[in-house]
N, CA, C and O atoms as a GROMACS GRO file, in nm:
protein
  496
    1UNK      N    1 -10.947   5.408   4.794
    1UNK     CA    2 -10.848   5.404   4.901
    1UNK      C    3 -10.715   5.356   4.847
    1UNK      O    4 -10.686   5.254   4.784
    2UNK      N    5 -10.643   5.458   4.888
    2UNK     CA    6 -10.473   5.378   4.844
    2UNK      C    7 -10.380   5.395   4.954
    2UNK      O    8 -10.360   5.503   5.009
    3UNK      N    9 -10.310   5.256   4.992
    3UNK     CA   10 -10.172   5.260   5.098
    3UNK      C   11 -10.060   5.286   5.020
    3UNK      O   12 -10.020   5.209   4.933
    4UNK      N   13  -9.990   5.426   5.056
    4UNK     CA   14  -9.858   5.411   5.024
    4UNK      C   15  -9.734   5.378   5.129
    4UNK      O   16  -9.708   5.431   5.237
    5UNK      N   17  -9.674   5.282   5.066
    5UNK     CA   18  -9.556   5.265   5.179
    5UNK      C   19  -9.404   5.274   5.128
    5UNK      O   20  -9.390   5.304   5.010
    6UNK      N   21  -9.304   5.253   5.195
    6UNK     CA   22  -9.200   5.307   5.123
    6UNK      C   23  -9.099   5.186   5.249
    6UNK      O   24  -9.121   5.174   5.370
    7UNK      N   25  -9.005   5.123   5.178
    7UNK     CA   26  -8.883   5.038   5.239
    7UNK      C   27  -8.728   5.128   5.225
    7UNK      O   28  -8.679   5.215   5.152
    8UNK      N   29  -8.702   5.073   5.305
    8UNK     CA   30  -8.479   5.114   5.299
    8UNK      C   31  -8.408   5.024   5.256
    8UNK      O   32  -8.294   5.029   5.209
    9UNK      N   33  -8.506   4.906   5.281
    9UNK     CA   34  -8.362   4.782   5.198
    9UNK      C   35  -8.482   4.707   5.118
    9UNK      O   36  -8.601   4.728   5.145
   10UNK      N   37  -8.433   4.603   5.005
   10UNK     CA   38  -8.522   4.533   4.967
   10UNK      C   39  -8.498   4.408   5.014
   10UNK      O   40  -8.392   4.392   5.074
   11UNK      N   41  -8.582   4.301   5.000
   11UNK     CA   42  -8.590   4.209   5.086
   11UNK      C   43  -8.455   4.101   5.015
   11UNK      O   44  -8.425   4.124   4.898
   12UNK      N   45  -8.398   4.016   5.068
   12UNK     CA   46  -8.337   3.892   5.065
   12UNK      C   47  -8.375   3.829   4.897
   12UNK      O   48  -8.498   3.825   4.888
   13UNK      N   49  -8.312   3.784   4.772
   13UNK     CA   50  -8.341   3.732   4.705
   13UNK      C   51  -8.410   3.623   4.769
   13UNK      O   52  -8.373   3.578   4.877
   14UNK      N   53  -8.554   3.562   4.676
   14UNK     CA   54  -8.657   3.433   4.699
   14UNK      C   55  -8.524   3.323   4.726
   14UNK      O   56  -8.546   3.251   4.824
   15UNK      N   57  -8.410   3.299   4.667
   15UNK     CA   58  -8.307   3.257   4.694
   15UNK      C   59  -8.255   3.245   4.780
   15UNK      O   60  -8.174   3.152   4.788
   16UNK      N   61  -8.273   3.323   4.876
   16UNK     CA   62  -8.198   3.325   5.066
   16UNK      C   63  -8.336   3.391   5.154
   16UNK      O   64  -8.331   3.499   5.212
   17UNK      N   65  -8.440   3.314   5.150
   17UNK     CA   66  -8.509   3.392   5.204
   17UNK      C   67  -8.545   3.221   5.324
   17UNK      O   68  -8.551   3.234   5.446
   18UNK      N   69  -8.562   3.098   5.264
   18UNK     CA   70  -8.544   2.982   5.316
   18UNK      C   71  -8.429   2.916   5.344
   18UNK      O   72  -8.331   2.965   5.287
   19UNK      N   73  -8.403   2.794   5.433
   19UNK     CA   74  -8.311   2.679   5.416
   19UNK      C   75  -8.406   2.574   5.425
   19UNK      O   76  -8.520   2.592   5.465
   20UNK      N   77  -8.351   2.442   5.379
   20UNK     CA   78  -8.371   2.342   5.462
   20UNK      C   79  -8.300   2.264   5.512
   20UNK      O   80  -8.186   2.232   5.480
   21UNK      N   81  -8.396   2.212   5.640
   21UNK     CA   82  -8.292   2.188   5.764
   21UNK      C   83  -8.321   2.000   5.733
   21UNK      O   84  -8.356   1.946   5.628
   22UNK      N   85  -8.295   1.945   5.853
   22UNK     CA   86  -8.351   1.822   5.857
   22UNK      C   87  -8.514   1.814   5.953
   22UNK      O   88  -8.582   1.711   5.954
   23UNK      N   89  -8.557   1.943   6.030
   23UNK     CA   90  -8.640   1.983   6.066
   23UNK      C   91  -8.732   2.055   6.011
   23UNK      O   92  -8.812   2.131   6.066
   24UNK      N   93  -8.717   2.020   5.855
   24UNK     CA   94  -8.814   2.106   5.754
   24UNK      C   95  -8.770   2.247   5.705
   24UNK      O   96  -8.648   2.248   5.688
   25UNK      N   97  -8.826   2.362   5.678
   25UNK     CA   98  -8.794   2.471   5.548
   25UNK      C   99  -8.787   2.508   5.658
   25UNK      O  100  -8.854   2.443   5.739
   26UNK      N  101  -8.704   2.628   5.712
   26UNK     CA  102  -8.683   2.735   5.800
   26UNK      C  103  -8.627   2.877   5.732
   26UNK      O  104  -8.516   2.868   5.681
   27UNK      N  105  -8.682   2.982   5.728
   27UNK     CA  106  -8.612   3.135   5.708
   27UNK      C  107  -8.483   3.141   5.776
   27UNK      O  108  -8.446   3.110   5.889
   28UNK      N  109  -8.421   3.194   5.661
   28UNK     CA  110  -8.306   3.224   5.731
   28UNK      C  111  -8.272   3.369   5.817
   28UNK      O  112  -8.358   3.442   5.866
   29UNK      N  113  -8.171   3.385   5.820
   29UNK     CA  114  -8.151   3.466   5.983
   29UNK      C  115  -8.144   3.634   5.847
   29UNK      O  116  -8.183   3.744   5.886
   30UNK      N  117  -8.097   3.615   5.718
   30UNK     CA  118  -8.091   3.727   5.662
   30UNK      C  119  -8.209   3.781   5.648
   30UNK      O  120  -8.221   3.903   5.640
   31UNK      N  121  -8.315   3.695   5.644
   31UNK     CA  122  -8.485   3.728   5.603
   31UNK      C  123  -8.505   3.798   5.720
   31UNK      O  124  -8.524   3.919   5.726
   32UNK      N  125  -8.498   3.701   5.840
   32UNK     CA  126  -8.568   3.744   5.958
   32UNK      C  127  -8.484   3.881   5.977
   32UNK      O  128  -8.560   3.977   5.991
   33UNK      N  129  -8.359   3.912   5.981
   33UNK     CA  130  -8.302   4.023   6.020
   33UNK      C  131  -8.394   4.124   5.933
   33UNK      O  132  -8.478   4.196   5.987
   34UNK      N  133  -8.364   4.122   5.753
   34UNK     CA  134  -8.432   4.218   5.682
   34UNK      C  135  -8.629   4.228   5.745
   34UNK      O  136  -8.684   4.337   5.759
   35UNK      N  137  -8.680   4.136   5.764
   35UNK     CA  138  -8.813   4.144   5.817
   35UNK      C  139  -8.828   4.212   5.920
   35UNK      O  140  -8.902   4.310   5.906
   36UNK      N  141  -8.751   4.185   6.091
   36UNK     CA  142  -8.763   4.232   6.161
   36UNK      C  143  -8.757   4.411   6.126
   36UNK      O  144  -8.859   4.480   6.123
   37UNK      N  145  -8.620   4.466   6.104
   37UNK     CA  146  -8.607   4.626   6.046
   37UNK      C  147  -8.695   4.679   5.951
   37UNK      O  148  -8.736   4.794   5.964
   38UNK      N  149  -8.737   4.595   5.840
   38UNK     CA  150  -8.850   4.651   5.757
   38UNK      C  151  -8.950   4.700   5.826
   38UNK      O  152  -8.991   4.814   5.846
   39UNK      N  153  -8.994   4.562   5.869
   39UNK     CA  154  -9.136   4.544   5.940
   39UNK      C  155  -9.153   4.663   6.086
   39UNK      O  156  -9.258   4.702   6.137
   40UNK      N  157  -9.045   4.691   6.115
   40UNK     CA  158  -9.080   4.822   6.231
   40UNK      C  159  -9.081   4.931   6.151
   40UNK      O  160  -9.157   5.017   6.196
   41UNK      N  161  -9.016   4.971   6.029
   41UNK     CA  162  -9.027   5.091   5.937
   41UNK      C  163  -9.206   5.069   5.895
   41UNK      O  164  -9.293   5.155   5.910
   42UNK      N  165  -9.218   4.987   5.863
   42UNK     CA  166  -9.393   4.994   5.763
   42UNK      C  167  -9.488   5.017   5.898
   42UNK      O  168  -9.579   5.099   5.896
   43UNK      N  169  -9.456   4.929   6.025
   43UNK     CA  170  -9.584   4.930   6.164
   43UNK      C  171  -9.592   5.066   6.141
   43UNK      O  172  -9.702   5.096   6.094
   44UNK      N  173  -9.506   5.173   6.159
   44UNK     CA  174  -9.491   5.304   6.189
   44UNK      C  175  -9.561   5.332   6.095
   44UNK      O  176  -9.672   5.368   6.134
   45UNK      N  177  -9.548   5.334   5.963
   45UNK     CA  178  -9.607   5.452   5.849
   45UNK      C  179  -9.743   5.393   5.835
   45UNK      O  180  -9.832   5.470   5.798
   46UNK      N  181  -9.771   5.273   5.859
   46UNK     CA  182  -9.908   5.215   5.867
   46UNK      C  183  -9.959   5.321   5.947
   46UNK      O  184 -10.046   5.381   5.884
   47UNK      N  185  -9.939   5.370   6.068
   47UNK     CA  186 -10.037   5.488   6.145
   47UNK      C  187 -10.134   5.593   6.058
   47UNK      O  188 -10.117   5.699   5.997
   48UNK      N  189 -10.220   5.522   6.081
   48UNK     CA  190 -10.335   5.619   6.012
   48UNK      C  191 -10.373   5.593   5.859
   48UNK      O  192 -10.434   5.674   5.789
   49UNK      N  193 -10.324   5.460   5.814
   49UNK     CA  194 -10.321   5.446   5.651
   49UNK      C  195 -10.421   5.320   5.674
   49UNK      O  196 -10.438   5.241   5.767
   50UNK      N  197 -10.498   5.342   5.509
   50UNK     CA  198 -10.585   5.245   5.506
   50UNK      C  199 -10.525   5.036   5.575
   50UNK      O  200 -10.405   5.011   5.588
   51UNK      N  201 -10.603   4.957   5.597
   51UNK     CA  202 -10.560   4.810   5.615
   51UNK      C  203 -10.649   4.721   5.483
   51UNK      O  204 -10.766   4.757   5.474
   52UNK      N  205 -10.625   4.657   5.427
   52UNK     CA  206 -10.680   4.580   5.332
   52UNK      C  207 -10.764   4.459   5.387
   52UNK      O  208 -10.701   4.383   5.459
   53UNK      N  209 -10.857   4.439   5.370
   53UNK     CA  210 -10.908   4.288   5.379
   53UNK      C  211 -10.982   4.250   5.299
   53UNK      O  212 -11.070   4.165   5.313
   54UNK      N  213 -10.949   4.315   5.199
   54UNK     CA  214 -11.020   4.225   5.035
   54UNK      C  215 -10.895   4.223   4.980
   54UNK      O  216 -10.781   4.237   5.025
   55UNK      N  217 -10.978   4.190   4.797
   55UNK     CA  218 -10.879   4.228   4.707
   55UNK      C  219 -10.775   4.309   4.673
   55UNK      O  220 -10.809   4.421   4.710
   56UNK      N  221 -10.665   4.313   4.622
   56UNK     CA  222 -10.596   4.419   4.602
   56UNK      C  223 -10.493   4.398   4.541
   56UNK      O  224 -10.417   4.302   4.552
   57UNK      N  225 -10.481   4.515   4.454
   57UNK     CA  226 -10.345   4.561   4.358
   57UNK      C  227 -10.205   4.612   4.475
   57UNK      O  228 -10.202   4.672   4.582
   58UNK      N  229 -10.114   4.558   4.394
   58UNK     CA  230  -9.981   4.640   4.435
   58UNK      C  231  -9.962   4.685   4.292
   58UNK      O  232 -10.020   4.636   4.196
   59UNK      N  233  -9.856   4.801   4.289
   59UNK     CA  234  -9.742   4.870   4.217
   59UNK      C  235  -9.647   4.899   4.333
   59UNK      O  236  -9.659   4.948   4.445
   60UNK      N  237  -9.536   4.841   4.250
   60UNK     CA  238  -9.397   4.863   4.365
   60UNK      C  239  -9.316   4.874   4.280
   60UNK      O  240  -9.329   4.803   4.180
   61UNK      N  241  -9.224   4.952   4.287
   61UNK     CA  242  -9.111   5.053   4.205
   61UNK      C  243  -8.992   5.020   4.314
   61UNK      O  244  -8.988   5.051   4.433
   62UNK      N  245  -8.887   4.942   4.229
   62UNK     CA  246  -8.826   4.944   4.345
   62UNK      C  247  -8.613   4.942   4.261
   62UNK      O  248  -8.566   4.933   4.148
   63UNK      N  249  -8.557   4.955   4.405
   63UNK     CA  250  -8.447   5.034   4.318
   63UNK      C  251  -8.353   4.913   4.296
   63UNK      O  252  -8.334   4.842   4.395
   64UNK      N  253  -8.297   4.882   4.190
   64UNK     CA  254  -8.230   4.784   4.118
   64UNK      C  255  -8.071   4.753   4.168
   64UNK      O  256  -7.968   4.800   4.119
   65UNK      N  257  -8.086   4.649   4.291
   65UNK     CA  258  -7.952   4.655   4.329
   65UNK      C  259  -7.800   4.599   4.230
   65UNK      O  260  -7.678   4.608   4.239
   66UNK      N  261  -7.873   4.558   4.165
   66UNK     CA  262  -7.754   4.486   4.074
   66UNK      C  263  -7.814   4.483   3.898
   66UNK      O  264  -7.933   4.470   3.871
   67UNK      N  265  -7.757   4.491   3.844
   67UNK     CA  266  -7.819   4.494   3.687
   67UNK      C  267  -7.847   4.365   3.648
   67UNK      O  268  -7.915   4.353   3.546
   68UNK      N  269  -7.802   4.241   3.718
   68UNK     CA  270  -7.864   4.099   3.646
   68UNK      C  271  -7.942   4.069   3.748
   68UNK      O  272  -7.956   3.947   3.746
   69UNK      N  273  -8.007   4.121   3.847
   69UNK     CA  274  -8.110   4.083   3.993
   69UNK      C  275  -8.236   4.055   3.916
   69UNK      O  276  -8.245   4.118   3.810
   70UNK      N  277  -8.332   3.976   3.946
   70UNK     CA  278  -8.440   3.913   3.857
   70UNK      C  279  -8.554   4.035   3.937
   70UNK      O  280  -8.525   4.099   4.038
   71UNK      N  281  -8.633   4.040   3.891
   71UNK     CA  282  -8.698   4.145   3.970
   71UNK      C  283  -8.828   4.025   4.104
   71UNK      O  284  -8.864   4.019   4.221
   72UNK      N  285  -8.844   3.960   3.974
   72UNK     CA  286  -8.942   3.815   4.076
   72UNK      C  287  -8.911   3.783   4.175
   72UNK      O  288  -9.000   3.767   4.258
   73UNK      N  289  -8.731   3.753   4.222
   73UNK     CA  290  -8.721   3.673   4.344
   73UNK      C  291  -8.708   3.813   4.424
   73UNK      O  292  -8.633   3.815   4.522
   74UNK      N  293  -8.778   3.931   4.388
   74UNK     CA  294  -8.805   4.023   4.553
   74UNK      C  295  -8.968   4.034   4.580
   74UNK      O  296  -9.033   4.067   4.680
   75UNK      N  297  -8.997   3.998   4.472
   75UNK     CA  298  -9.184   4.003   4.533
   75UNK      C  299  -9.199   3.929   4.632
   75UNK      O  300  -9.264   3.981   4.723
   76UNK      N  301  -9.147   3.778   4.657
   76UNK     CA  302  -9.209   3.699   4.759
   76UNK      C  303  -9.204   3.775   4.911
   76UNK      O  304  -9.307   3.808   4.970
   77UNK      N  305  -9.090   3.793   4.955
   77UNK     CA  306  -9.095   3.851   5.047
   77UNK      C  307  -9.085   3.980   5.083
   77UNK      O  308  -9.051   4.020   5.194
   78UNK      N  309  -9.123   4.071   4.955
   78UNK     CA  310  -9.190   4.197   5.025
   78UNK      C  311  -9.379   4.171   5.034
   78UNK      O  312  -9.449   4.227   5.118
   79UNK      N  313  -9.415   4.104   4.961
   79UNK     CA  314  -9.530   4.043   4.994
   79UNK      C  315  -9.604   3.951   5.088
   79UNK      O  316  -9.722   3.915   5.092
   80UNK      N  317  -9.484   3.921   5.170
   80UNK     CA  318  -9.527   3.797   5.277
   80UNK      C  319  -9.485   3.939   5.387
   80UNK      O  320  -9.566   3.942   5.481
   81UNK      N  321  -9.401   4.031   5.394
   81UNK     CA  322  -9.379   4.097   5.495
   81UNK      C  323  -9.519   4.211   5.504
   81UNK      O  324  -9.533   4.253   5.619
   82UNK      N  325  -9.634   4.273   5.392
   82UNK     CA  326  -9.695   4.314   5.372
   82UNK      C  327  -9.797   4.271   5.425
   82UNK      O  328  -9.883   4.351   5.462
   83UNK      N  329  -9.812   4.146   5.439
   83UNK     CA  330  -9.916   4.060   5.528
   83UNK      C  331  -9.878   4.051   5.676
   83UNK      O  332  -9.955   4.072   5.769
   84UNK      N  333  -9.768   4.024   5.684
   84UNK     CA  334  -9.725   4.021   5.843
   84UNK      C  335  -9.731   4.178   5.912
   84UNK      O  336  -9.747   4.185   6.034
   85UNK      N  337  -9.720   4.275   5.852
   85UNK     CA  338  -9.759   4.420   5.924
   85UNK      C  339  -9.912   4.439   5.932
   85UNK      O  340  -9.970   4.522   6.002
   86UNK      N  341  -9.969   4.347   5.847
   86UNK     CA  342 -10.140   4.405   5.843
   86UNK      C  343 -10.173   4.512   5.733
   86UNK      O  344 -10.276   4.578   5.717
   87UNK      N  345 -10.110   4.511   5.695
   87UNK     CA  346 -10.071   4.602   5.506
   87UNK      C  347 -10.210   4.519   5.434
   87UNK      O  348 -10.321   4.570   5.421
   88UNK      N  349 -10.185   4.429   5.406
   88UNK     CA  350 -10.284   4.335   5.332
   88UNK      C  351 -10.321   4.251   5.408
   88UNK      O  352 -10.231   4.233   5.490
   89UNK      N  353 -10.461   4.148   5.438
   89UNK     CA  354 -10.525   4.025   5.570
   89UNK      C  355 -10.486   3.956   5.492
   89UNK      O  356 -10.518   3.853   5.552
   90UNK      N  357 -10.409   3.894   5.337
   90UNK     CA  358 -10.365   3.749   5.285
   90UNK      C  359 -10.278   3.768   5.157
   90UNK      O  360 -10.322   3.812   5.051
   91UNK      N  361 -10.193   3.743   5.171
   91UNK     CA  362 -10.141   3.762   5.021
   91UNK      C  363 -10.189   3.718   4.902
   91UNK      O  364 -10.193   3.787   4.801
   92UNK      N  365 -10.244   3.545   4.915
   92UNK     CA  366 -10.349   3.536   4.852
   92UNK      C  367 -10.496   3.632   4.750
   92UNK      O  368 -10.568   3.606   4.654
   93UNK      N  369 -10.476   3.747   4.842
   93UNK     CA  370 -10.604   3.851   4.790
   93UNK      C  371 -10.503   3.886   4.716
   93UNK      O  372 -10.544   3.998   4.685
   94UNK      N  373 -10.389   3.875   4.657
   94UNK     CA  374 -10.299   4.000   4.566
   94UNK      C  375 -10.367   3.986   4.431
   94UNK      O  376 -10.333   3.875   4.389
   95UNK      N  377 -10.444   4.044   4.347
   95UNK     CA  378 -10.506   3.960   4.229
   95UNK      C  379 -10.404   4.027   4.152
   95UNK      O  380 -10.396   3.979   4.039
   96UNK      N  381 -10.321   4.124   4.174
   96UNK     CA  382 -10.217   4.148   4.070
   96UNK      C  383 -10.080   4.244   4.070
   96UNK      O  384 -10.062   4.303   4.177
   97UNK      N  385  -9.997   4.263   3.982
   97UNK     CA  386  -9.873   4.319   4.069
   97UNK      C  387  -9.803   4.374   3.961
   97UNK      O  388  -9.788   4.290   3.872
   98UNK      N  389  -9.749   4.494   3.932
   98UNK     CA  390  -9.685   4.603   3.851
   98UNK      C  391  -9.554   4.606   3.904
   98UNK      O  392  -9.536   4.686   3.996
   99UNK      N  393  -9.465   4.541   3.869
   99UNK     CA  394  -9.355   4.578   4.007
   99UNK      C  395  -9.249   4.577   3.847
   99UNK      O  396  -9.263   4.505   3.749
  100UNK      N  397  -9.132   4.701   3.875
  100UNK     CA  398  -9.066   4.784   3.782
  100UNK      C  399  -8.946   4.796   3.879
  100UNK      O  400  -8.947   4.773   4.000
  101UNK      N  401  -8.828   4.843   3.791
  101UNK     CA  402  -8.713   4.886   3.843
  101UNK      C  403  -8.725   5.006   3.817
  101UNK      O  404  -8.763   5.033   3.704
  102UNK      N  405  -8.695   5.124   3.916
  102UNK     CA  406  -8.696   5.248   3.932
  102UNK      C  407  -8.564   5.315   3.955
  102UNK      O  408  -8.504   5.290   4.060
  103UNK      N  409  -8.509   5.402   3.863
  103UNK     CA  410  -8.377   5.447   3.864
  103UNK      C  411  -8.425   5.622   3.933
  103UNK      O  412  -8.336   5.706   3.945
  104UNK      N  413  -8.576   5.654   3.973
  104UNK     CA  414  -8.569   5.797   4.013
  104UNK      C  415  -8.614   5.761   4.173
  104UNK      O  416  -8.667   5.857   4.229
  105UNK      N  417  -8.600   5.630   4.261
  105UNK     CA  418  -8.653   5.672   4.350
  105UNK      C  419  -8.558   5.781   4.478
  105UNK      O  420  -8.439   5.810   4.463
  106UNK      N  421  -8.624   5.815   4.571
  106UNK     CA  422  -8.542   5.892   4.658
  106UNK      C  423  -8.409   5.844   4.728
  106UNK      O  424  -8.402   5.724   4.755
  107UNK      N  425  -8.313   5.917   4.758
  107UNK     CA  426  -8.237   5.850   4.804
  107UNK      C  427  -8.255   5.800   4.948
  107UNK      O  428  -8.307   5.876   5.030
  108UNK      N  429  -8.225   5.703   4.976
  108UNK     CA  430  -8.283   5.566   5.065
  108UNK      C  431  -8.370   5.495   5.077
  108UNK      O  432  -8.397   5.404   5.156
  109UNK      N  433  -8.432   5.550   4.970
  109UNK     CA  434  -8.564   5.452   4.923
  109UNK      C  435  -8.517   5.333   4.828
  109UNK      O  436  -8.457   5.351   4.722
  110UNK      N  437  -8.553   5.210   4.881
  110UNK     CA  438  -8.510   5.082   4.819
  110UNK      C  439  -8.643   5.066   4.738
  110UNK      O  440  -8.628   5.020   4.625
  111UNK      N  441  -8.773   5.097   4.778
  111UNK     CA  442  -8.870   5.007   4.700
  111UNK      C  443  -9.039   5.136   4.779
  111UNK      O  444  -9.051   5.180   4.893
  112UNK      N  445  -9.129   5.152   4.665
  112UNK     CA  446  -9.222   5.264   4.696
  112UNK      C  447  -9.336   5.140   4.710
  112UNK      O  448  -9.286   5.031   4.682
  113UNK      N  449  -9.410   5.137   4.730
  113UNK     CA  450  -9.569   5.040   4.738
  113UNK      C  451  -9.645   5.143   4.745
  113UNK      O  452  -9.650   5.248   4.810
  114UNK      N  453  -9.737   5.061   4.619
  114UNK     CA  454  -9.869   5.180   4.641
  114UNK      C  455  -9.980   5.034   4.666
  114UNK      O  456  -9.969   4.930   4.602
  115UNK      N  457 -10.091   5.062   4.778
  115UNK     CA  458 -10.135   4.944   4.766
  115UNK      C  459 -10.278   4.972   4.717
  115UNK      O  460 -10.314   5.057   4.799
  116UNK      N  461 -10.410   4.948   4.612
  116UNK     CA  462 -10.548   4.946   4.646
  116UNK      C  463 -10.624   4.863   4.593
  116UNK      O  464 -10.592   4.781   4.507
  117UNK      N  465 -10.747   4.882   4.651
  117UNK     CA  466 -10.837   4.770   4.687
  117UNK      C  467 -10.860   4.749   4.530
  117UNK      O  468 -10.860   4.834   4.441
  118UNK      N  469 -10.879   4.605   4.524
  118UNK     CA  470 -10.926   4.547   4.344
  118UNK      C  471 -11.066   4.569   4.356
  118UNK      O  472 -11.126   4.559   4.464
  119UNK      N  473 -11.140   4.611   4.209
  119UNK     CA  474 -11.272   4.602   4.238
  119UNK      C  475 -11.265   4.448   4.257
  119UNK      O  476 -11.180   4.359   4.249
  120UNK      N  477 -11.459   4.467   4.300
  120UNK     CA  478 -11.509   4.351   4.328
  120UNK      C  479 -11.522   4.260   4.227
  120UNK      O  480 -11.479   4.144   4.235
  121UNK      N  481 -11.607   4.330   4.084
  121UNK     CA  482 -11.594   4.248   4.015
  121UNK      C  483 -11.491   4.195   3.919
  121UNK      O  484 -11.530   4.102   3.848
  122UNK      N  485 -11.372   4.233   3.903
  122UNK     CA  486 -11.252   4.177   3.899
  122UNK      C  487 -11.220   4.084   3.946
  122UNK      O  488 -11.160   4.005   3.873
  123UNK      N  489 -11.246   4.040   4.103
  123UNK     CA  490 -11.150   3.968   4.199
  123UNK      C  491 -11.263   3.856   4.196
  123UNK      O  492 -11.222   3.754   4.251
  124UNK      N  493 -11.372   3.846   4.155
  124UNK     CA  494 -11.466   3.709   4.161
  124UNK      C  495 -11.441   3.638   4.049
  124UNK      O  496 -11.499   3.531   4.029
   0.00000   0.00000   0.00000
């Protein structure tokens, strides 16, 4: 089984994705904005595509907004938004992650996900 999914923007550098307040860590309004719009693009293409509740691989190809952008601080929260659509039941299960800068993706494609299940005996 494999989920493919596909984004328009990539998420908030791991860098602006929190604050803290004097009321503890809060997301900021750029996350939640990019989450909210993502997250109605993926509910949709989720129709009819596998849901994860084991293990599982990502590969995500995604398009390089700036030439010194770290590629790390975009995993967190395309991976926490992957859980919040029901893409994956924990991020936790991610046992591993291929994630590349892609100079052929389509135009308006920010970032491709391919998602599938890890074997079993891998993930024990």
């Amino acid at each position: 089984m494999k989920t493919k999914l596909t984004l328009s923007h990539l998420p908030p550098s791991v860098n602006h994705i929190y604050r803290h307040t004097r009321n503890g860590v809060r997301r900021t309004e750029a996350y939640n904005t990019w989450a909210n719009g993502e997250g109605y693009g993926l509910n949709r293409q989720m129709a009819g595509q596998h849901r994860f509740a084991g293990p599982v691989y990502l590969v995500i190809a995604m398009r390089r907004p700036r030439s010194n952008a770290d590629i790390d601080n975009r995993l967190k929260g395309l991976i926490d938004l992957l859980q919040q659509v029901g893409a994956i039941a924990n991020d936790k299960l991610v046992m591993g992650v291929n994630a590349y800068w892609s100079a052929t993706l389509p135009v308006g494609v920010a970032a491709e996900i391919a998602i599938s299940e890890a074997d079993a005996l891998e993930a024990a």
